[in-house]
N, C-alpha and C positions, 0 to 999 in steps of 0.2 A: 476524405474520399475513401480512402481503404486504413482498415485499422487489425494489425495481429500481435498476439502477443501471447504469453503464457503466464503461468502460475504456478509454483510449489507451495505447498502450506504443510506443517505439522501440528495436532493437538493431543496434550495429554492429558488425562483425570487423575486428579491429586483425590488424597481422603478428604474426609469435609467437607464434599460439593466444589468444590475448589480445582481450577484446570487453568495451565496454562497452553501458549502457542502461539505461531507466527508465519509467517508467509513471505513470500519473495517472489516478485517477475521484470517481467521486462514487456515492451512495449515498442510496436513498429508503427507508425501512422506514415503514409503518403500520404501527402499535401497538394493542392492545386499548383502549376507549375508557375514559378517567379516572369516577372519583369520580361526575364532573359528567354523562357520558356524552356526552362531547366526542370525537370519534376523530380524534388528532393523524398528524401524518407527521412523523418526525423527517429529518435530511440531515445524512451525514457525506461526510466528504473524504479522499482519503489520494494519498499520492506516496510513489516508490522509487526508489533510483537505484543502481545495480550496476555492479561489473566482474568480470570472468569472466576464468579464465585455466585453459588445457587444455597445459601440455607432452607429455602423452602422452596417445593416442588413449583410452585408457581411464580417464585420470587427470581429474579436474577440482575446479577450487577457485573460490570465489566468495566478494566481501564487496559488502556490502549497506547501505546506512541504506535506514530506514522510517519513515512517517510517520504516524499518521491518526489522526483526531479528529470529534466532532461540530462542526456548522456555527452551531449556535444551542446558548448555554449559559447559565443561570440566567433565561432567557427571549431574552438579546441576540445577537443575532448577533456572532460571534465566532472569526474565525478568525486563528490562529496557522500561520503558516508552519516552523517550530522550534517545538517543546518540549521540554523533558529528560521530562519525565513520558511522554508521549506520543510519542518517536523511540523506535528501537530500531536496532541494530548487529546485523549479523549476519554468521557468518562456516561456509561449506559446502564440506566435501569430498564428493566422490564418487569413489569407483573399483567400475569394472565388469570382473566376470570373465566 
């Protein structure tokens, strides 16, 4: 139904086309109200952390971890900074003609 949230991110440029950086936010969603007719907000979390490397003007490659999760789970608040379930890897070419 309703969705807010925010973002931070920083990146920096290394010598040799080469840059790292990453980001962090948070997340509000209101959901349709339960059963009971209770209208809950739920809060997730997620962080990314990247480096980037460009040898040629049109070339670019990138690897990534990623993170995000709900902030309240089975009712408890619960946060995991790591999880295998919940990370992901990733890895991005680009070339532009």
């Amino acid at each position: 139904q309703l969705d807010v949230g925010g973002r931070v991110g920083a990146d920096y440029s290394l010598p040799l086309g080469m840059g790292v950086g990453g980001s962090v936010g948070t997340q509000y969603l209101k959901r349709y109200a339960n059963r009971e007719g209770q209208d809950l907000w739920a809060q997730s979390w997620d962080w990314e952390a990247h480096l980037l490397y460009s040898p040629l003007s049109w070339l670019n490659f990138g690897l990534a971890v990623e993170h995000g999760e709900p902030v309240i789970r089975n009712g408890v608040r619960n946060i995991d900074f790591v999880d295998r379930n919940r990370t992901r890897y990733t890895f991005t070419a680009l070339a532009a003609y």
